[in-house]
C-alpha positions in Angstrom: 3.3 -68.4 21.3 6.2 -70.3 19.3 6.5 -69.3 15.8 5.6 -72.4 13.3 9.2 -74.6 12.3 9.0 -76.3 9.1 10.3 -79.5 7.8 10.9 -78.9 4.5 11.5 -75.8 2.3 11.1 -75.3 -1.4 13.0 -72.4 -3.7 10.5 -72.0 -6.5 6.2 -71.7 -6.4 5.6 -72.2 -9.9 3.2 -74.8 -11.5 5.9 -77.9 -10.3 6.9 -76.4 -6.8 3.7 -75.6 -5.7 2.2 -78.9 -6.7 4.7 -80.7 -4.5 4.5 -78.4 -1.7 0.6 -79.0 -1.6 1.3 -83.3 -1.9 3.8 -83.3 0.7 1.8 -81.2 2.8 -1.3 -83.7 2.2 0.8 -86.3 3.6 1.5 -84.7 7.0 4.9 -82.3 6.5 5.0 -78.5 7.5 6.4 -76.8 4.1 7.7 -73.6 3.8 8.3 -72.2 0.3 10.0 -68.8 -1.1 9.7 -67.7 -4.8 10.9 -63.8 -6.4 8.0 -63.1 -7.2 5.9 -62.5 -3.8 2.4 -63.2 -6.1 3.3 -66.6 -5.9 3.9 -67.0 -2.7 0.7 -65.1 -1.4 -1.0 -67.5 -4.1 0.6 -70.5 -2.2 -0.7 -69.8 1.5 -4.5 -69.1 0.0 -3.8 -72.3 -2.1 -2.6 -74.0 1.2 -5.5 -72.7 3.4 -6.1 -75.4 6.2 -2.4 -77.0 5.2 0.6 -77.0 7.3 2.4 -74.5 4.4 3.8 -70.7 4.4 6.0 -68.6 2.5 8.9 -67.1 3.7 8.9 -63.1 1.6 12.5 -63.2 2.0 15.0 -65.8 1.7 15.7 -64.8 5.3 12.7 -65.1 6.3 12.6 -68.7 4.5 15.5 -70.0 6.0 14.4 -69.0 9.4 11.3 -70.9 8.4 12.7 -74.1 9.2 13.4 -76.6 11.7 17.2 -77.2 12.5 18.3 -73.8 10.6 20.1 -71.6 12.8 19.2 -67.8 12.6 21.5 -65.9 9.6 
């Protein structure tokens, strides 16, 4: 099975990040996001339950999140 490609990513889960995350993805886009501190991006996939949205733990693992990145 093809692993998920996202559209967009965001660098940052707090209180602003998230929020956009969650209203882009309630417009249709597949968001990855990658924050330091792995809490917040656990909290963002429960958060995102039923959403197109993930968390990449590393910024590796981010990057090779989305759509048109080649691997690093």
């Amino acid at each position: 099975m093809p692993k998920q490609l996202y559209d967009i990513g965001m660098v940052g889960l707090g209180v602003m990040g998230r929020n956009l995350v969650l209203t882009m993805a309630d417009h249709g886009f597949a968001v990855a996001g990658n924050d330091k501190d792995l809490s917040k991006g656990q909290a963002h996939r429960k958060e995102g339950a039923g959403k197109k949205v993930d968390a990449g733990e590393t910024v590796r693992a981010f990057v090779e999140m989305l759509a048109g990145c080649p691997p690093i």
